[in-house]
C-alpha positions as a printed Julia matrix, in Angstrom:
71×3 Matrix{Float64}:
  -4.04  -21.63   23.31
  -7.15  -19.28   22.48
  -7.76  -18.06   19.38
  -8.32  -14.27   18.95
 -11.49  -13.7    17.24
 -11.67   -9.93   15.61
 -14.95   -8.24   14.54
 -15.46   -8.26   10.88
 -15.04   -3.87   11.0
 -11.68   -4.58   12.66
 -10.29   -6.68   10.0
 -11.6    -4.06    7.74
  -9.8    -0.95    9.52
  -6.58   -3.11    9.45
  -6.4    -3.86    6.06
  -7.03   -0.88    4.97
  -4.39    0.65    7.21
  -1.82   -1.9     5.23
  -3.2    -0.49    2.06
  -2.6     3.03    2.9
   0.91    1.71    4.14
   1.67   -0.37    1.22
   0.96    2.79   -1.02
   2.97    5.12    1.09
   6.17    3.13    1.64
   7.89    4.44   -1.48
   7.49    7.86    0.09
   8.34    6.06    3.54
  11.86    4.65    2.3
  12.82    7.63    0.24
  11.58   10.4     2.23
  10.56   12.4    -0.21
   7.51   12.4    -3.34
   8.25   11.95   -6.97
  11.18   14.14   -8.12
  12.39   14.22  -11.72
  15.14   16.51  -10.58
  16.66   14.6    -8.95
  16.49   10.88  -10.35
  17.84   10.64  -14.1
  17.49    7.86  -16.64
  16.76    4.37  -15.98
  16.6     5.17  -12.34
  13.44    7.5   -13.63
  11.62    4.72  -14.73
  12.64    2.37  -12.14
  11.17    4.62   -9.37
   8.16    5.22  -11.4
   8.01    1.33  -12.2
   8.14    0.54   -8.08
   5.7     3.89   -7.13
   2.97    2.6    -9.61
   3.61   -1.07   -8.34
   3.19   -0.18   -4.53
   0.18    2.11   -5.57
  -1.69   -0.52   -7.34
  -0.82   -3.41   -4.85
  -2.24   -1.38   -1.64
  -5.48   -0.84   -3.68
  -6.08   -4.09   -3.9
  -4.96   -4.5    -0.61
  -8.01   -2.36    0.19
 -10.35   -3.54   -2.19
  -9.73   -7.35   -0.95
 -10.59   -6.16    2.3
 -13.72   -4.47    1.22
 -14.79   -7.32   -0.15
 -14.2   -10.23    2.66
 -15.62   -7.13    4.69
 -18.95   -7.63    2.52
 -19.84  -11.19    2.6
């Protein structure tokens, strides 16, 4: 078997395409932004909770790859 060697700029471009998808999935699942009017109580916060989660998870997503991008 060969191993498949990528170019550091690739690995780059690819992890920051996770990131971006990793922050957008929420809007993915759901279909739709943020909307109070339609989500009430607990299932507010919840989908706030999950939104913020995804949001900060695909930055540092992105920043991880910036930075094995920079050694």
């Amino acid at each position: 078997m060969e191993v498949i060697s990528l170019q550091p700029k690739y690995i780059l471009f690819i992890q920051i395409l996770i990131g971006i998808l990793i922050i957008m999935a929420p809007i993915i699942i759901t279909g739709e932004l943020y909307d109070v009017s339609k989500t009430m109580g607990d299932l507010l916060v919840a989908e706030l909770i999950i939104r913020t989660l995804s949001f900060i998870i695909g930055l540092v997503v992105i920043s991880k790859g910036f930075e094995n991008y920079s050694k």
